[in-house]
C-alpha positions as CSV (number, residue, x, y, z in Angstrom):
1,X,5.1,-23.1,-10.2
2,X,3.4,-22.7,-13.5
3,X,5.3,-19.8,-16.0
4,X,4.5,-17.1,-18.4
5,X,4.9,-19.7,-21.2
6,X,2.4,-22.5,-19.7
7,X,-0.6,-19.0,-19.7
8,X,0.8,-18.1,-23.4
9,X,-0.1,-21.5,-24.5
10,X,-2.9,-21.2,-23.0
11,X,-4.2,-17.9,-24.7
12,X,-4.6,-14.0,-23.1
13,X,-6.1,-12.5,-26.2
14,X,-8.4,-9.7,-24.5
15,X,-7.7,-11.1,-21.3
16,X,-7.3,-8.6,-18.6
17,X,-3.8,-9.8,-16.9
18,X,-2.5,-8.2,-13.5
19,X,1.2,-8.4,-13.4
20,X,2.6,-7.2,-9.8
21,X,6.1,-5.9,-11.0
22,X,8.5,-4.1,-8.8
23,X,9.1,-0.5,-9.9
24,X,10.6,0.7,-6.8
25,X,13.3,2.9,-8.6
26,X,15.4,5.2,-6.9
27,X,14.4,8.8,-7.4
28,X,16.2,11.9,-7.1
29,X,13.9,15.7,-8.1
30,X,11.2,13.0,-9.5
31,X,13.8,11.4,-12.1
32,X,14.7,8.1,-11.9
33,X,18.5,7.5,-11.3
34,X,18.1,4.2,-12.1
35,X,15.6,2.3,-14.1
36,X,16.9,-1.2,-13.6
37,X,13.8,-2.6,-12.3
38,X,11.5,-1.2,-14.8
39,X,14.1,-3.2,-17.3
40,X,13.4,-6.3,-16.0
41,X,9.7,-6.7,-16.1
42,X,9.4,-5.8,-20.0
43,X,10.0,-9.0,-20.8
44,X,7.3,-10.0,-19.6
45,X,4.8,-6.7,-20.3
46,X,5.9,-7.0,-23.9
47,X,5.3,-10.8,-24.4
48,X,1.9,-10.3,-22.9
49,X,1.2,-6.9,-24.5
50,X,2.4,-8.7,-28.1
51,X,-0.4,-11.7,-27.2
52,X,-3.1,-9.7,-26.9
53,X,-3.5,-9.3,-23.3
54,X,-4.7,-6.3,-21.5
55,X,-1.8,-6.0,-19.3
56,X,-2.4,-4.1,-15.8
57,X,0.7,-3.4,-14.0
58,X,1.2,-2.7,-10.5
59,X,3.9,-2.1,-7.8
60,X,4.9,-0.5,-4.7
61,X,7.7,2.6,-4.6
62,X,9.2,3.8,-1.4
63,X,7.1,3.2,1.9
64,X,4.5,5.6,2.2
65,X,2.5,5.6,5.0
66,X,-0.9,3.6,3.6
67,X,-2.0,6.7,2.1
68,X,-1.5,8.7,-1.1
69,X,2.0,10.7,-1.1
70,X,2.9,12.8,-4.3
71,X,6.8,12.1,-3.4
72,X,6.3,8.3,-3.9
73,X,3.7,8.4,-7.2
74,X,4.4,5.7,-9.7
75,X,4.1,8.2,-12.6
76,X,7.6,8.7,-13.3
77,X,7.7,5.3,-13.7
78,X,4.9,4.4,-15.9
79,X,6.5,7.3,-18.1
80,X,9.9,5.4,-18.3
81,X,8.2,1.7,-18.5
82,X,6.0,3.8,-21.6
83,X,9.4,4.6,-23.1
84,X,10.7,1.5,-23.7
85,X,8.0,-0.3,-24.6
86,X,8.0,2.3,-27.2
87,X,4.0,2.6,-27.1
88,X,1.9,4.7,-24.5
89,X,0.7,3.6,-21.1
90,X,-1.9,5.0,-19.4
91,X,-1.9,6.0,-16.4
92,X,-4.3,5.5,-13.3
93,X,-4.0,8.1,-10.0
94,X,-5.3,5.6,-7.8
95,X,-5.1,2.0,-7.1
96,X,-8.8,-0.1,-6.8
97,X,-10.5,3.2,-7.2
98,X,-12.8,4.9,-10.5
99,X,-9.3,5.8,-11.4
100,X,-7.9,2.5,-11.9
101,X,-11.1,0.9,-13.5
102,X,-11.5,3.7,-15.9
103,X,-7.8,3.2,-16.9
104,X,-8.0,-0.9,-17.3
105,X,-12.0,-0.3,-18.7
106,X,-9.9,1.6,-21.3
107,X,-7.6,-0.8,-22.4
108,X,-7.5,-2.3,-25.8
109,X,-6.1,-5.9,-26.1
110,X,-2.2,-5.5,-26.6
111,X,-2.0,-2.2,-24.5
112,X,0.0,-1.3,-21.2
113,X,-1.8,0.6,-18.1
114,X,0.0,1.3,-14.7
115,X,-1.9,1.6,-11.5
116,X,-1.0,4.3,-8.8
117,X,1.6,2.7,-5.7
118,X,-0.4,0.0,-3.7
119,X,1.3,1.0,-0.9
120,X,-0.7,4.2,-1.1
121,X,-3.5,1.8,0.3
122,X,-3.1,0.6,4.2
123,X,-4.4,-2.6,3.4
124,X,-1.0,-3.8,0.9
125,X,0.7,-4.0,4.0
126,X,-1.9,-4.6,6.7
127,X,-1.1,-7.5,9.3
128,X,-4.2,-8.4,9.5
129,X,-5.6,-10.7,7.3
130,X,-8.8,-9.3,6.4
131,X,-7.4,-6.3,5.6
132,X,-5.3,-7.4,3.1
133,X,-7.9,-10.0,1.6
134,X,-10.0,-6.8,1.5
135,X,-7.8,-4.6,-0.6
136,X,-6.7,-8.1,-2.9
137,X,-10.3,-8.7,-3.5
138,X,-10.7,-5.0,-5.1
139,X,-7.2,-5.6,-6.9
140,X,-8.5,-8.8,-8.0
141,X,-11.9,-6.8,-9.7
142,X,-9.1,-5.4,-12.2
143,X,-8.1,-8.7,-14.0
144,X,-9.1,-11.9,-15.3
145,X,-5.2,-13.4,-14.5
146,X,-2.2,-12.7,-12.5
147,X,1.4,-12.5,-13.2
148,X,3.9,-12.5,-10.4
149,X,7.4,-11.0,-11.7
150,X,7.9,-8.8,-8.8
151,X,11.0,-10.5,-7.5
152,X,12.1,-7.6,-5.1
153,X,9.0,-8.0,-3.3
154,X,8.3,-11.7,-3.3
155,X,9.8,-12.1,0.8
156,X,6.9,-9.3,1.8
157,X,3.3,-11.0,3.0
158,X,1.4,-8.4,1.1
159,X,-2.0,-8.2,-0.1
160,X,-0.7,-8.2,-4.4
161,X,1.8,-10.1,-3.2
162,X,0.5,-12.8,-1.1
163,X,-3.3,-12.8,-1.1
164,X,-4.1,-11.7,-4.8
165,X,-2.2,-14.8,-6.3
166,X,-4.8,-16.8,-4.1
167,X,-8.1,-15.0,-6.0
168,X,-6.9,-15.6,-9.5
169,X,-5.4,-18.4,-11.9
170,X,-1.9,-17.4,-10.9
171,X,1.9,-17.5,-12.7
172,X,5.7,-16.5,-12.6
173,X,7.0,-14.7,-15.1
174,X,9.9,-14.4,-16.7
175,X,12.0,-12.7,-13.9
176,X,10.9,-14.2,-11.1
177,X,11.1,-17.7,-13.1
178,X,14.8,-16.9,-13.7
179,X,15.5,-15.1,-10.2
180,X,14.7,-18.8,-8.9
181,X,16.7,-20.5,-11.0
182,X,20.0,-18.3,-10.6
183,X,19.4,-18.5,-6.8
184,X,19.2,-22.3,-6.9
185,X,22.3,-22.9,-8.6
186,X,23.8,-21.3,-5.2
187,X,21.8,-23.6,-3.0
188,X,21.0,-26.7,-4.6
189,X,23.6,-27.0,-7.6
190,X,26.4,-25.0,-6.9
191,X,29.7,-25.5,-8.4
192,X,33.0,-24.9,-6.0
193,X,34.8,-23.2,-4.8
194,X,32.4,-21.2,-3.9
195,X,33.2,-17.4,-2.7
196,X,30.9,-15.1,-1.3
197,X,31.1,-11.2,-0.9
198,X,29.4,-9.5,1.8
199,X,29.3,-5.7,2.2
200,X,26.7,-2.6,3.0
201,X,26.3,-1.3,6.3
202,X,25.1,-3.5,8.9
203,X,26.1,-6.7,9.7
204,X,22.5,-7.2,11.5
205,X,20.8,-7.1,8.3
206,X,23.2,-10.1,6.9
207,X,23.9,-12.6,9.6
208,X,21.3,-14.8,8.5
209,X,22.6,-15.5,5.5
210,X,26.1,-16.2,7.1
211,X,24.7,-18.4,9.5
212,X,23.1,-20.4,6.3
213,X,26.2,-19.8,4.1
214,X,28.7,-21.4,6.6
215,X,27.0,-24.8,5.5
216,X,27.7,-24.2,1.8
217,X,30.2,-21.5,0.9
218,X,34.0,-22.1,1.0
219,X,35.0,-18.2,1.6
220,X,33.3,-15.7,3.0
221,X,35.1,-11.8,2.3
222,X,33.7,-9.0,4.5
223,X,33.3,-5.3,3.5
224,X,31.1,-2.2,3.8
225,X,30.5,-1.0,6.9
226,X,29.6,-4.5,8.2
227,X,33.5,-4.8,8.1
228,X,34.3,-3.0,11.1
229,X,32.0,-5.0,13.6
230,X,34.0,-8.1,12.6
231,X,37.6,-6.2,13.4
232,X,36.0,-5.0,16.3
233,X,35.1,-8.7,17.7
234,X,39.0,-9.2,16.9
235,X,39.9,-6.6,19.3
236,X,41.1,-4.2,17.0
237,X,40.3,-0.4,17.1
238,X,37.6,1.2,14.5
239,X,37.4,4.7,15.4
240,X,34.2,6.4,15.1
241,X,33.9,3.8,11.8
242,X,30.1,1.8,11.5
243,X,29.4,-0.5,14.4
244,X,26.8,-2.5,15.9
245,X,28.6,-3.3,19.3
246,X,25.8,-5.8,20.3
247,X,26.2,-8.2,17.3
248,X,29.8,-8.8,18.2
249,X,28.7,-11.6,20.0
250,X,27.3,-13.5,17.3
251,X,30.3,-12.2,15.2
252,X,32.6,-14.0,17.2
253,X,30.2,-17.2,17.4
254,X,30.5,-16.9,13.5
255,X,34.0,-16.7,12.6
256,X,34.6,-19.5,15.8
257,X,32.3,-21.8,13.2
258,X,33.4,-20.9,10.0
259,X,37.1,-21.8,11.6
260,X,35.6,-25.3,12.6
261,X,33.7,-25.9,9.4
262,X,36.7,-25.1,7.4
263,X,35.6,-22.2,6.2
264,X,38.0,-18.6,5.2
265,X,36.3,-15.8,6.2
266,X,38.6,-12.9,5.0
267,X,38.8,-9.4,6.5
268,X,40.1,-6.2,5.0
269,X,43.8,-5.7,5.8
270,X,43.8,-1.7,5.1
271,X,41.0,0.7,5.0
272,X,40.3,4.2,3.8
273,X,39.7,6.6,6.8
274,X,38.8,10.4,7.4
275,X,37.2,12.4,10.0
276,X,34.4,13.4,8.0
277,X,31.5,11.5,6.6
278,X,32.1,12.6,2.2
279,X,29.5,15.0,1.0
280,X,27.4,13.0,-1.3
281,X,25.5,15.7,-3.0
282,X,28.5,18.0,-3.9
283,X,31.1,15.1,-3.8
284,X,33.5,17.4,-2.8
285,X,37.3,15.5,-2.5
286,X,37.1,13.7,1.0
287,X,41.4,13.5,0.8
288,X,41.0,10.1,2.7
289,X,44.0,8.2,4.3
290,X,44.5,5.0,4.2
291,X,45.9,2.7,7.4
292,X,46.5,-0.9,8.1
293,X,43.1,-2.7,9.8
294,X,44.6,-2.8,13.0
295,X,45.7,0.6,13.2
296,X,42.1,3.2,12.6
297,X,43.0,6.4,14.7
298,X,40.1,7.0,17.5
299,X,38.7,9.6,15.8
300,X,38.5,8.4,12.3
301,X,36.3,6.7,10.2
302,X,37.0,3.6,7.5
303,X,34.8,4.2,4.1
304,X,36.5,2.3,1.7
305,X,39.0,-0.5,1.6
306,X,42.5,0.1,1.0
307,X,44.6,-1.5,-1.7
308,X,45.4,-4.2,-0.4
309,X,42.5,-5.7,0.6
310,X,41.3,-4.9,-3.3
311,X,44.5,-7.3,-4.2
312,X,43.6,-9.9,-1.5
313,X,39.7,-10.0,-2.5
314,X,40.5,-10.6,-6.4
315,X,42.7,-13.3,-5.0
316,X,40.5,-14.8,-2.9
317,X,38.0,-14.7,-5.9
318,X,40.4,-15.4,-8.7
319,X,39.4,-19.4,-9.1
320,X,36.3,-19.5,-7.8
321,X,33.7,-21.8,-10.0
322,X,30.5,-19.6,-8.0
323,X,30.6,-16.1,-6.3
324,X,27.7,-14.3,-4.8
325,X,27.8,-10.9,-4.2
326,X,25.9,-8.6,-1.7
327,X,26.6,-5.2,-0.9
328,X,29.5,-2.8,-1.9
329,X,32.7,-2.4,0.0
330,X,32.5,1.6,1.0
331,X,30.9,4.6,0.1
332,X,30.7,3.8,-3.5
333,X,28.2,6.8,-4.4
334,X,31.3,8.9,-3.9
335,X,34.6,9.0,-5.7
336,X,37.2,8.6,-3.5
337,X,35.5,5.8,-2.1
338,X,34.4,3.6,-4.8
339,X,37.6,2.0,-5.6
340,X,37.2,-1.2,-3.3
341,X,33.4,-1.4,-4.8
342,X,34.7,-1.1,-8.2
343,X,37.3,-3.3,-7.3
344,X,35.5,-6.2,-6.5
345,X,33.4,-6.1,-9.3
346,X,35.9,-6.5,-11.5
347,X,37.4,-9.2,-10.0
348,X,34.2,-10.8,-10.3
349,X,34.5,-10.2,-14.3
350,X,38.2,-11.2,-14.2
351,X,37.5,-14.5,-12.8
352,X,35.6,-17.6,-15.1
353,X,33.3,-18.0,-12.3
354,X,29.2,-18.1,-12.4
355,X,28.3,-14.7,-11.0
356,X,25.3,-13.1,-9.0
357,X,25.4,-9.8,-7.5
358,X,22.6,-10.0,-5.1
359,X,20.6,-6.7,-5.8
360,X,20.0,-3.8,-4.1
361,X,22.9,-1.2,-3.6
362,X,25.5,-4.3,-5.5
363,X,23.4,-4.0,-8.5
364,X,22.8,0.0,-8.3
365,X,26.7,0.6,-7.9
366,X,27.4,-1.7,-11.0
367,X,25.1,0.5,-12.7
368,X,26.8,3.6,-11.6
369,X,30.5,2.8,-11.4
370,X,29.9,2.3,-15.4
371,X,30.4,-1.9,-15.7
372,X,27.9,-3.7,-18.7
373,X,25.5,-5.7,-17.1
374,X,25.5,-8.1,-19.4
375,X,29.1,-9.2,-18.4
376,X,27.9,-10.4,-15.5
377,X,26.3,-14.3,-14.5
378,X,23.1,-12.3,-13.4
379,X,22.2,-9.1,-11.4
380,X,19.3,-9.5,-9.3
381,X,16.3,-7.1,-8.7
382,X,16.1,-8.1,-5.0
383,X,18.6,-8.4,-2.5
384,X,16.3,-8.6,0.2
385,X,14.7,-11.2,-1.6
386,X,17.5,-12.9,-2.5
387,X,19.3,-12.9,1.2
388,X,16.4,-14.6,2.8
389,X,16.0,-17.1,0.4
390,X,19.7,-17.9,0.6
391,X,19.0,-17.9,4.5
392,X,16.7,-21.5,3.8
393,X,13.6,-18.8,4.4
394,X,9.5,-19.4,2.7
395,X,9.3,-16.5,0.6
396,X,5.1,-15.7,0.9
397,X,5.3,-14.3,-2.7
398,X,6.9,-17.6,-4.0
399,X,4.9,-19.9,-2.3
400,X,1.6,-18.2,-3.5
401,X,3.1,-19.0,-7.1
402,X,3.4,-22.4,-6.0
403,X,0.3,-23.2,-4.9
């Protein structure tokens, strides 16, 4: 996979560069609540943009349905990317169209323009293979080069994605180059003990990457909603609490493996319940309880892990040499039940340990719950991304780079 540094080298004054970023910020009113993502890729804007290149960047945000949706426009974006850069970037309101070639047309070498959402255009997504070569050909009209640095993207087969690397001289930069090299230090190199922390809501979405981490983690500590299909395959009681009741099966197969292998997987021992989903607009005070695993009342509902299990996790975590993290432990966006969330991160801080919090709602609630980034191993910009390739999966966005 050829980087950012080998095209440098190689020259992009007045070059028109295409770099498919990943904007996809969250978005409350039409202001970003979190601008995370846009962070990551001006690295690798501002080392073109100081070279001389023309620098055309594109992305997807939300999923609208092929067509052009006000509620998922890139502009807010653009705006926030414009901001710190510190210069301006124009703007284009659509994506292969008079728009977008008027706004690249436009640029001057060293200058920023952002193209309207690709997913705005059916073809980004299309299954069908035409389709998508169709809309990459028109994206591929708008630059002389492309840049790859959209890591949250990189396991979708999509037209900027997949087929547009295919059309151009093609490179990683600087995020996807190091996204790659954080995830193979928990593949290929990794240094043990080796701890893994898996939370969010459905355990469907992460038994992939426990059937693949069984062959190379040492613990395994389940949180998040995910947490009560596992006590559920134990026989206990979870109330009205999260569950998929047809992945107890494979539940059970797991832990029956990860007991063979040699291999702790570590449940919560006490949980925050209530009758009542917390209101997460208001945040009103939910007045939780908190009860022993075993023991959630029929018609309650765990949030949050108790205190307990916070103890038992930083233990479990306390001399690790490696810990991945993916998804929090409760309903972190509201108070009363951030404390597990918040406790596990800093457990992760507290320890010596390389650390990796795998994206997605991990990386949004260390944002939110107020830790410094920076104290952390890395924070990646794509936990779906990062999940499959920890599952042993071809990412199609990586192996266009690599051809």
């Amino acid at each position: 996979m050829k980087t950012i540094d080998a095209l440098l080298a190689e020259g992009v004054n007045g070059k028109r560069v295409f770099v498919r970023a990943d904007l996809n910020v969250p978005l409350a009113d039409g202001t970003i609540t979190d601008d995370g993502r846009i962070r990551a890729v001006l690295p690798t804007v501002k080392a073109l943009a100081d070279a001389g290149a023309k620098v055309v960047v594109a992305s997807h945000l939300g999923r609208p349905k092929g067509a052009p949706d006000p509620a998922f426009s890139l502009l807010p974006a653009a705006e926030r990317l414009g901001e710190l850069l510190g210069a301006p970037v124009a703007f284009a309101q659509d994506t292969v169209g008079p728009a977008a070639h008027e706004a690249v047309d436009g640029l001057e070498p060293g200058q920023v323009a952002v193209i309207e959402n690709l997913r705005f255009n059916a073809g980004e997504t299309s299954k069908d293979d035409a389709d998508r070569g169709e809309f990459a050909e028109k994206l591929a009209a708008l630059a002389d080069v492309y840049v790859g640095d959209g890591f949250g993207a990189v396991h979708r087969k999509h037209a900027s994605v997949f087929d547009l690397p295919a059309k151009l001289p093609h490179y990683a930069g600087y995020l996807i180059a190091t996204e790659v090299g954080v995830l193979k230090k928990l593949t290929d190199d990794v240094k043990r003990p080796y701890a893994v922390v898996l939370g969010g809501a459905k355990v469907s979405d992460k038994l992939g990457v426990i059937d693949h981490l069984l062959e190379k983690a040492d613990r395994i500590l389940i949180g998040g909603g995910m947490a009560y299909t596992f006590l559920k395959a134990q026989g206990h009681e979870v109330g009205i609490s999260l569950l998929q009741e047809d992945q107890i099966p494979a539940v059970k197969e797991y832990m029956k493996r990860a007991e063979a292998k040699g291999v702790e997987f570590v449940l919560p021992v006490d949980v925050l319940v209530s009758p009542d989903f917390p209101d997460l607009k208001t945040k009103a005070p939910a007045n939780p309880t908190t009860v022993a695993a075993d023991a959630i009342p029929a018609d309650q509902e765990g949030l949050d892990i108790g205190p307990e299990t916070r103890k038992l996790y930083a233990s479990k975590l306390a001399d690790a040499a490696t810990i991945f993290w993916n998804g929090p432990m409760g309903v972190f966006e509201h108070p009363d039940y951030a404390e597990g969330t918040k406790a596990v991160a800093q457990a992760l801080l507290d320890t010596s340990a390389f650390t990796v919090v795998g994206g997605g709602d991990s990386a949004a609630a260390v944002r939110t719950l107020g830790f410094d980034e920076n104290a952390f191993g890395h924070i990646s910009t794509g936990g779906g991304a990062s999940l499959e390739y920890l599952e042993g999966k071809t990412l199609p966005g990586l192996a266009a780079l690599e051809n």
